[in-house]
Structure formats: C-alpha cells, structure tokens
LUMSE-245875 format. One line per 10 residues: number of its first residue (from 1); their letters; for each residue x, y, z of C-alpha. Coordinates in steps of 0.2 Angstrom, whole numbers. Each point is the difference from the previous one (the first is absolute). Example, Ala and Ser with C-alpha at 12.3 -4.5 7.8 and 13.67 -1.06 7.14 Angstrom:
BEGIN
1 = as = 62:-22:39 | 6:17:-3
end
This chain:
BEGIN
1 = xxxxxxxxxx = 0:0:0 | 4:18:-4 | 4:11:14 | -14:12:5 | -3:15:-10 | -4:13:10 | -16:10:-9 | -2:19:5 | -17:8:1 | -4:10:-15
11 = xxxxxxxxxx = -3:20:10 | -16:10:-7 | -16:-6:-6 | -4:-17:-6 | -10:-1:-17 | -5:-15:-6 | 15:-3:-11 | 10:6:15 | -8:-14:13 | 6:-14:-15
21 = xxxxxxxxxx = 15:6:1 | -1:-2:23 | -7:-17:-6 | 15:-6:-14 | 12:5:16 | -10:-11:12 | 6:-14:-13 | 18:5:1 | -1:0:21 | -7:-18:-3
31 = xxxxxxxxxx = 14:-5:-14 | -15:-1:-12 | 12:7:-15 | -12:-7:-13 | -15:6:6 | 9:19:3 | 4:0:-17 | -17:-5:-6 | -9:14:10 | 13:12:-2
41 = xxxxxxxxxx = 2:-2:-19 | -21:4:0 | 3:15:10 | 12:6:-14 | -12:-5:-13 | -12:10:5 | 12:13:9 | 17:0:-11 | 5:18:8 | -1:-9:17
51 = xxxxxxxxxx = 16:1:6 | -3:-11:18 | -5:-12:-10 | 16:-1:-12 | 8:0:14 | -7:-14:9 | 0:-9:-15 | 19:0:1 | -1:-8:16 | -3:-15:-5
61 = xxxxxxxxxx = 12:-1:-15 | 12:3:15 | -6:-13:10 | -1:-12:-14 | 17:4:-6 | -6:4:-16 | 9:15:-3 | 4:2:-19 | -19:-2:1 | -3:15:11
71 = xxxxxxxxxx = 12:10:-8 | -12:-5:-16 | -14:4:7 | 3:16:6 | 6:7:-17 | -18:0:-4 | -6:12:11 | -6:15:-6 | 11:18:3 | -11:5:13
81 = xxxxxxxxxx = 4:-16:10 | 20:-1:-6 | -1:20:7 | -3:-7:19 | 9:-2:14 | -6:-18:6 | 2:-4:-21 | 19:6:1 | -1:-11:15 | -5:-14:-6
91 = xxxxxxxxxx = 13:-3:-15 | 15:4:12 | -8:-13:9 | 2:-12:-11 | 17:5:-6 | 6:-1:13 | -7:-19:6 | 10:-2:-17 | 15:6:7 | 3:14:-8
101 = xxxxxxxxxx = 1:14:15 | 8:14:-8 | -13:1:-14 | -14:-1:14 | 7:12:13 | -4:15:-12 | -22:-5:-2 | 1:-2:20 | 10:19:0 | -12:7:-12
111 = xxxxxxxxxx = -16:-6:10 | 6:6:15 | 3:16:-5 | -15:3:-9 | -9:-4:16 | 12:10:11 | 2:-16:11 | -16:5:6 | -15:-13:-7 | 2:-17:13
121 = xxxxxxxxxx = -6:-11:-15 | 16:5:-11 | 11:-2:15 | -5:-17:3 | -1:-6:-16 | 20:5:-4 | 2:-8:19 | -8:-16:-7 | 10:0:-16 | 16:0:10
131 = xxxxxxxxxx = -6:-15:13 | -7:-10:-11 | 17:2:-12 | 13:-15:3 | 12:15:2 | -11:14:7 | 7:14:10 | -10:-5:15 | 5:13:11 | -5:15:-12
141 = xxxxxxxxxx = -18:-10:0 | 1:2:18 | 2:19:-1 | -13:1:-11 | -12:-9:9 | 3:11:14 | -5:15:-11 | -16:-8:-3 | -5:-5:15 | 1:17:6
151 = xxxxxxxxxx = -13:4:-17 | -12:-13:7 | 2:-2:18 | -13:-14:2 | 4:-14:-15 | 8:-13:8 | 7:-7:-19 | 14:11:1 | 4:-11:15 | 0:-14:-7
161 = xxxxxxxxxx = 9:4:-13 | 14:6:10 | -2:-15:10 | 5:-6:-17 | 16:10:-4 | 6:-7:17 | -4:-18:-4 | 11:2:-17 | 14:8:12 | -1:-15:7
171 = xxxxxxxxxx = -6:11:17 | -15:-13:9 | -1:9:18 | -2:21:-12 | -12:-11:-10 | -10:-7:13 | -1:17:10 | -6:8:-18 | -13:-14:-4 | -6:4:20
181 = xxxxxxxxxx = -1:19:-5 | -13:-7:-15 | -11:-9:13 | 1:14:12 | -8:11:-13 | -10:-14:-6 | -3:-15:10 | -8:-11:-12 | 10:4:-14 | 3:-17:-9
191 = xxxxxxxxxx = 16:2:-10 | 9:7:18 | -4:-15:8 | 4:-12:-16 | 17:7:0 | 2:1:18 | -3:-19:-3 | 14:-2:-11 | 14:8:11 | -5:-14:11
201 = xxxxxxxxxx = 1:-13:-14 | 18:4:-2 | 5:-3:18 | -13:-17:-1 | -12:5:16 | -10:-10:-7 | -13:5:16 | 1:18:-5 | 1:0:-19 | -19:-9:0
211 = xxxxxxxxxx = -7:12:13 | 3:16:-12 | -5:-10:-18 | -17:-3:9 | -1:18:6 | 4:6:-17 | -16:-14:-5 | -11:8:15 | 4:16:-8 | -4:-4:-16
221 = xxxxxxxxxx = -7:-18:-7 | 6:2:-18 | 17:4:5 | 10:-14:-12 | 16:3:6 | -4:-6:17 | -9:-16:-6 | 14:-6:-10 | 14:3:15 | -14:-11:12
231 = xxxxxxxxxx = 1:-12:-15 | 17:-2:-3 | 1:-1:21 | -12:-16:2 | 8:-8:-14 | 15:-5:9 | -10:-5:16 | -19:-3:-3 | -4:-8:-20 | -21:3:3
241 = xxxxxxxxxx = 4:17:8 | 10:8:-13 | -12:-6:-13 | -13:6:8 | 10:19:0 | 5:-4:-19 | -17:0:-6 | -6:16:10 | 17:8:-8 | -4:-9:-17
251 = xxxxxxxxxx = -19:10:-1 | 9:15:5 | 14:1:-14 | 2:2:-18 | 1:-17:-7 | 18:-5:-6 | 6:-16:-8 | 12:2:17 | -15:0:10 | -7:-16:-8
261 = xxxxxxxxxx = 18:-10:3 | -1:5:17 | -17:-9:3 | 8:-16:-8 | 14:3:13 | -17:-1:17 | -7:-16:-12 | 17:-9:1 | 3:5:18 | -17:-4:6
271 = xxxxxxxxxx = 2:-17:-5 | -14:1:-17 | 10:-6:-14 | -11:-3:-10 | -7:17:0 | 20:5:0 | 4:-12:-17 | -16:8:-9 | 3:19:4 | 15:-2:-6
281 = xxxxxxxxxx = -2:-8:-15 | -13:14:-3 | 12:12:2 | 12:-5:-10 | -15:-1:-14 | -3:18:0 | 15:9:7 | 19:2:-5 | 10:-18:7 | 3:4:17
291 = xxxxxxxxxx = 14:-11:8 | -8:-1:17 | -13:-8:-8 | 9:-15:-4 | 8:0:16 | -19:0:8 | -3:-13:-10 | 13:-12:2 | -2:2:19 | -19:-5:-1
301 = xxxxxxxxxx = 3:-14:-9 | 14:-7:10 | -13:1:16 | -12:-11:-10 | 15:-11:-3 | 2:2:-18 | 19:3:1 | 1:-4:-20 | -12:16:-5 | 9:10:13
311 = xxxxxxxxxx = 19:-3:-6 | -9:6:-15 | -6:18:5 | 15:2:11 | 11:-3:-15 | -11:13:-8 | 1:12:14 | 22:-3:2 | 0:5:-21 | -13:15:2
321 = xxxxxxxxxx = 7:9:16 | 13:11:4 | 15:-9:12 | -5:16:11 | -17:-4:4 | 2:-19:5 | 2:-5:18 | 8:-15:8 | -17:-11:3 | -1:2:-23
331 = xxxxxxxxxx = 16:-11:3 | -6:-10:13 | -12:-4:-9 | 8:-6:-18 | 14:-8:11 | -15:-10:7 | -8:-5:-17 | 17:-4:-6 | 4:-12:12 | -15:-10:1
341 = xxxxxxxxxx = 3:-4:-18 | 12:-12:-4 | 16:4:-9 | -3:19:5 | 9:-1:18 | 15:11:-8 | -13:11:-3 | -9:2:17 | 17:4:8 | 4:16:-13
351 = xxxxxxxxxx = -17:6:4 | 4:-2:18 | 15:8:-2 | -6:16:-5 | -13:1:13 | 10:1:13 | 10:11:-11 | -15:12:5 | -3:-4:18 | 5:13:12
361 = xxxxxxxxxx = -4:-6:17 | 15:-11:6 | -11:-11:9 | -8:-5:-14 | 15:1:-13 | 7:-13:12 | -15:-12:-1 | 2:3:-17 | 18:-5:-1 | -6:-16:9
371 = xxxxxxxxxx = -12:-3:-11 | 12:1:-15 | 12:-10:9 | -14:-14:4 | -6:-3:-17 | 19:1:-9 | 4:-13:13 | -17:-9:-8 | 9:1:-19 | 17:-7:8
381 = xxxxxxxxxx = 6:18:-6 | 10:1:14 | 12:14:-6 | -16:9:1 | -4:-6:18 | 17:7:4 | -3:17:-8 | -18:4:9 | 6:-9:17 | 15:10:0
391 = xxxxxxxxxx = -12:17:-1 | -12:-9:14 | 15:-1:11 | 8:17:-4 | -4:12:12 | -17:-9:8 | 0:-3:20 | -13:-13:-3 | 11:-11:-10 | 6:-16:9
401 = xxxxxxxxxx = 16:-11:0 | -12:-11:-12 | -2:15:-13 | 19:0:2 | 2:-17:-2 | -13:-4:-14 | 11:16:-9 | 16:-9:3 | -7:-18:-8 | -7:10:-14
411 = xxxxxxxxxx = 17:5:-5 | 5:-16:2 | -12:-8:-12 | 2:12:-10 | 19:-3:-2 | 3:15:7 | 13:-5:12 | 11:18:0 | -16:7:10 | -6:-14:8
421 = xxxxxxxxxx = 18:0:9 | -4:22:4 | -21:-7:7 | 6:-13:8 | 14:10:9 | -11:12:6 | -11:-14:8 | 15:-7:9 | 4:20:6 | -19:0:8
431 = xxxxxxxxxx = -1:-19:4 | 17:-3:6 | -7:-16:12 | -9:-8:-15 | 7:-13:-9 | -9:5:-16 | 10:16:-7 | 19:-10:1 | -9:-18:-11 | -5:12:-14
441 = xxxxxxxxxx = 13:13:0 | 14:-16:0 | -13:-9:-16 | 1:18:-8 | 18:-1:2 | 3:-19:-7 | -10:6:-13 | 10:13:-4 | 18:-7:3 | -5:-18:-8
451 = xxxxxxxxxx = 16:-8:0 | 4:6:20 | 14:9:-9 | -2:13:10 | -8:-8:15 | -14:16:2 | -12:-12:9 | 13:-5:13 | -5:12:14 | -18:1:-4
461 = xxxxxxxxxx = 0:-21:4 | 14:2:12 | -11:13:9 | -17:-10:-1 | 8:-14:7 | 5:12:15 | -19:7:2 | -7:-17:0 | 13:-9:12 | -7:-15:9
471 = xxxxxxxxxx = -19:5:-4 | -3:-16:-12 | -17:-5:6 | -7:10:-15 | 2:-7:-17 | 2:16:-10 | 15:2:11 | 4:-16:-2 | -1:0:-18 | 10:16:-1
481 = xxxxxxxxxx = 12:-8:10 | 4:-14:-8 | 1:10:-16 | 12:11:7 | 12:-12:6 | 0:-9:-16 | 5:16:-10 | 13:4:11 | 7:-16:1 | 1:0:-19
491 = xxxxxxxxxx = 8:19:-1 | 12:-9:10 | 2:-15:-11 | -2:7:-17 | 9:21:2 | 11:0:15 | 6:-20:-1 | -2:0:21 | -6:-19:2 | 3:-1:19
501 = xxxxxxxxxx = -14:17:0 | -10:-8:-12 | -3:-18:10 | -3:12:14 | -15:7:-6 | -6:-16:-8 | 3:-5:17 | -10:14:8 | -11:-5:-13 | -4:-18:8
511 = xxxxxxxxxx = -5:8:15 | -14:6:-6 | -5:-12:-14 | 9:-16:8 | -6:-11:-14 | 6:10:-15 | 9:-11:-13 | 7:14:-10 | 12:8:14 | 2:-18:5
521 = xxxxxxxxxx = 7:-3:-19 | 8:17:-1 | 9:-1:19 | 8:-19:-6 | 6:6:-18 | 9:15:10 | 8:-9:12 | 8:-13:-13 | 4:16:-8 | 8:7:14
531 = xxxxxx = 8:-14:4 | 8:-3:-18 | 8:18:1 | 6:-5:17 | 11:-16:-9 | 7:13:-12
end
C-alpha cells in the first residue's frame, strides 16, 4: 500500500463541481487512485478551468508512479489552468518524483511567489511535493507547514503531514508528537490515527498498532487503509480473521488484479484449495501471468497431495519470477518435490541449498544446515555431509561432540582425510578423556601416510592406547585396542625394523585378545627372525 496522501480542504465556497472535487480527494485519503481519477477527470470535463481539480488529478499519477503520464496530462490544460499556482505545482511535482530537482525547484519558486507565501493550500501542496519525493528537502516542508498552519490555525492535515516529513527524517518520537497535535485539534480524525498506527508498526507493538487502525475505523468505516493494515496483521496470526478484514478492505478499494492475487493468497492460507486452484486459474485467464499465481498453485495442489501437478506450477513459477522476489519455503518446497521423486535427489539438495542461502535467523539456518547434512548423508554424498556439518558445527553452542563427530566421519567417507585429521583434532582438544578423537585422528593419519613411511598415526594410537589404559570391559575399546597394538607392532616390524618392540606390542596385544592367532603368527615369525640376526 501507498503511504497516505494527506488531502487539504479546498477554502471558500463549495459548488457542486467544487464538492466532486472534496469527493475525488476522499478517494485519494482512501488510496482509491482509480476511482479519483474517474471523478476527477468528470470534474474537468465539465470544469476544464478548474484548477483544484487538475491538481488533484496529479495526485494520483504521483501516487501511481505514473509520471510521464501526469506530466502528459497536464500539458492539456487549458492557459488559464497552466497560469495557476497549484498547476505550476503540480508539474514540479512530478518532476521532481522524476528526479529531476533543479528543473522543479523554479514551478515551486514561481508559486510561492505569486501567492506571497501567504495562501496555506499552496504552501502545503510544495510541502507535499517535497515529502512525498524520494529526495525531498524535508526540512523546507517543515518550514512551510509552519507558515500554513499559522493561515489556518484549526486544520489538523498540516499536522499530519508534518507528522509526515518527520517519519521520512526517519524522526518517530517529532512524528508521534505532530500526529497527537492532529488529534488534539481533531479527535476523530482518521488518517491521524491510521498513521499514528503505523509508527507503531515499525517498532512491532503489535497491542498498540491495532488500538489506533480501529480508532481510525471508529472514525471513519470506509477508511481502506486501516482495513488492509488489520488484514495483513491477522494474516500471520488468525487465517478466518484476516479474511474476514480482507473482504471489508476488498468492498472498500478500487479493484486491482493485486487485490484479486491477494484473496487467492486468504484461500490457500485458509486451507480452501479448491477455491485457491480455481481463482487462480481464473486469473491467470484474464490477467497478465502473474508468477505468484503459479506459486499459489503449486502449494494447493501439493496440500491435496498432488506433488506431480505442483512440481509443475512451481517449475512455472521458478521460470516466471524474479530471484528477488522468491523466499526460502519456494526452495523448500522444490527441494521437497525433487526428492520424493526418484533419480532427482541431486536436485532436492541444490534447492536446499539455496534456501538456506536466504535464511537469516541462525537458529533456523542451523536446522537447516542439519537438514542438508541429514539428507546428503541419505545419498551417501558424504563430501556434502561434511560441507553442511562443518557450518552446523561452526559457531553454534547447541552443537554436540556428535555434530563434531558425525563432521569428522563425513570427512572420512568422503576421503577427505587432510580435514578429517584438523575435526577430529579439535574433538580430541574438547574431549581429551574420550577415546573417540585419537582412533580417528590415527585412521585419518594411516590413511594419509599409507606405507607408515612417516609414521603420522604413531602418537594418535600411542596416545589412545594411554586414554584407554586398563578399561577393556567395553568392546569399542577393545576393538580400538587391539587395532592399535597391531599397527604399532607392524610400524615396528615393517619402517623401523625394531622386532624385540614389535613382539611387545603383539604381546600387549594378547592381553587383551588372548586368543588372537595373527599376533600369535606374527610374535613366532619375529622371534625366529630375531633369533637368525642374533647367529649372524
């Protein structure tokens, strides 16, 4: 939604013509553009030397953002219009929402002299030119408001619309204290309370930020803008509610194709998607292809467990929207397609990949990193599991010794026996008592020294052996023990030609695994050996 658009009292008598044009600015307040520019457009028809209506005509152009339009628009008016001030108004307006300031500056000069910054209406409509500008010179806006406000002591708009110039400062408590000012003069003005409303929004009081849209509705029951901010509330919280509000803002507003999207959106979330699959598909009939639509589409078909259909319109929706406008659940949701269809896996996971790409919560990007790593480990991709465990583990307080672990064997699978020597170190630095870090750190090392050339997996089993001692009651120390004994015994045997130290580990060995033929075998061939060197 557009932000409000202040609309100023026209001053003097009201002829019939002059209470159309009050009743095309009424749309405005209610960001009813199309139904301003209907009323005001018949107001010039009969009218064309009216300039309050030309002007207000602009407003909507400015609004809309159709500015060459405007500009268009306004080069149809007749001399005695073009020869106003709110005319010259008007078209600097609109130059300069097109960026173009210096050519502006001089209309909004030449107005203000002609009325001697004495006529409010021309001082508020250059101060409304420069806060509704991207790069307005809110300050000066200010200063002119002032003058008005001394003109027209009672009309709280040119409150409001200094309440205005401070929100685009970026100024909340001076905006707050100047939409108050409004209501002070004015206590059941809605547009003060609707904006008050959204000062809340942007702090997220939520308690607050409803108990002004509603004032703004007590004030005035038509008042769109209120609607759709009670709308878009409920619709994170309450499905039934915020359709309830959609369809008072719906019979309030100027039908849009947007309008009609965002009911398809209440369908879907209120769990109709029948009703979702047919308004779209009725939209896309009669309306330019909009992406969402697909999206809408494939998500109601996926909840009637058509997951075929719905890879179909997602696919759509992924080659019709812009990367911009996707969020993470559009990847979540491909990825889950993909991988419940066979031969796609590969698939799931790049779609996963880019939605956590998009997550911004770490608590949830680490879920998500989990998640990754669970289904790689599903496709025995393991240099994947590594990847995502590695980035679960990185930097998250919740991660356990088993993240670190389950990182570490990734690596290990994976080949990877470089980084599964630096994970598994790091385990042995936070678990020194554990027997786990030293076994896989020293099967890291055999792996990478494969001949025990360089005997790297010497002090990683020498040290395990150490941590475990005499605790041989469990069989994963056993086991390790056993293996580590047999593969210093053979470093022994096979790189530093130390027999005597090699039968002392195979002995060592038969402690713990008594009936162990191989280091029985081994222990009698290096003995005879020994004992042949011995006869040399």
């Amino acid at each position: 939604m557009k932000s409000i658009l202040v609309t100023l009292l026209v001053t003097g008598s009201l002829s019939i013509a002059a209470q159309t044009v009050d009743e095309g600015r009424t749309f405005i307040g209610y960001e009813r553009y199309q139904s301003a520019a209907n009323t005001l457009h018949q107001v010039i028809s009969k009218e064309p030397g009216n300039g309050d209506a030309w002007y207000w005509l602009t407003q909507t152009y400015a609004q809309t953002n159709n500015l060459a339009k405007g500009i268009d628009s306004l080069k149809k008016a007749g001399a005695d219009v073009q020869g106003q001030p709110l005319y010259k108004v008007a078209l600097g307006q609109l130059l300069l929402a097109e960026g173009k300031a210096v050519e502006a500056q001089p209309y909004f000069d030449a107005a203000l002299i002609e009325t001697k910054e004495k006529n409010a209406t021309v001082l508020a409509a250059v101060a409304r030119a420069y806060i509704d500008s991207k790069s307005g010179n809110y300050a000066a806006a200010i200063e002119l408001l002032e003058k008005a406000k001394k003109r027209d002591k009672r009309n709280e708009e040119y409150d409001i619309l200094i309440g205005n110039a401070y929100r685009r400062m970026g100024k909340g408590s001076e905006a707050f204290q100047a939409y108050r000012e409004a209501l002070n003069k004015n206590e059941r003005s809605a547009a003060a309370n609707y904006l008050l409303g959204l000062i809340f929004v942007t702090q997220k009081n939520a308690d607050m930020y409803l108990e002004y849209f509603n004032k703004a509705l007590a004030a005035d029951p038509n008042y769109a803008p209120a609607l759709y901010q009670l709308y878009n509330h409920y619709f994170y919280v309450d499905a039934t509610k915020s359709m309830d509000y959609f369809k008072q803002f719906q019979a309030k507003a100027d039908a849009t194709p947007q309008i009609a999207v965002w009911y398809t959106d209440l369908l879907y979330l209120n769990k109709q998607y029948d009703e979702a699959i047919a308004n779209a598909q009725k939209l896309l009939q009669q309306q330019e292809k909009e992406p969402r639509l697909y999206k809408l589409l494939a998500y109601s078909y996926a909840e009637k467990k058509d997951s075929t259909v719905a890879m179909t319109y997602m696919q759509q929706y992924f080659a019709s929207e812009a990367d911009s406008n996707m969020v993470m659940k559009d990847f979540e949701t491909m990825a889950r397609f993909y991988s419940s269809t066979p031969g796609k896996e590969d698939s799931a996971l790049v779609y996963l990949e880019k939605a956590v790409a998009l997550e911004k919560d770490s608590v949830a990007r680490y879920a998500a990193y989990k998640k990754l790593a669970a289904a790689a480990l599903e496709q025995k991709n393991y240099a994947q599991q590594s990847k995502w465990m590695g980035l679960y583990y990185t930097g998250n307080d919740k991660a356990t010794n088993l993240d670190l672990f389950n990182w570490g064997l990734a690596n290990i699978r994976s080949g990877d026996f470089e980084m599964a020597d630096s994970v598994f170190g790091m385990y042995v630095g936070k678990y020194p008592e554990q027997g786990f870090g030293y076994y896989w750190q020293a099967r890291a090392n055999a792996a990478i020294d494969s001949t025990m050339a360089q005997g790297l997996a010497i002090p990683h089993y020498q040290k395990l052996v150490e941590v475990i001692g005499d605790k041989t009651d469990d069989q994963n120390n056993k086991k390790w023990l056993i293996e580590a004994y047999g593969y210093l015994a053979a470093y022994e045997t096979n790189t530093q030609k130390d027999y005597a130290e090699a039968v002392d580990y195979f002995e060592k060995l038969l402690k713990v695994d008594p009936e162990n033929a191989d280091a029985k075998k081994y222990i009698t061939v290096l003995e005879k050996r020994m004992q042949n060197n011995d006869g040399k």
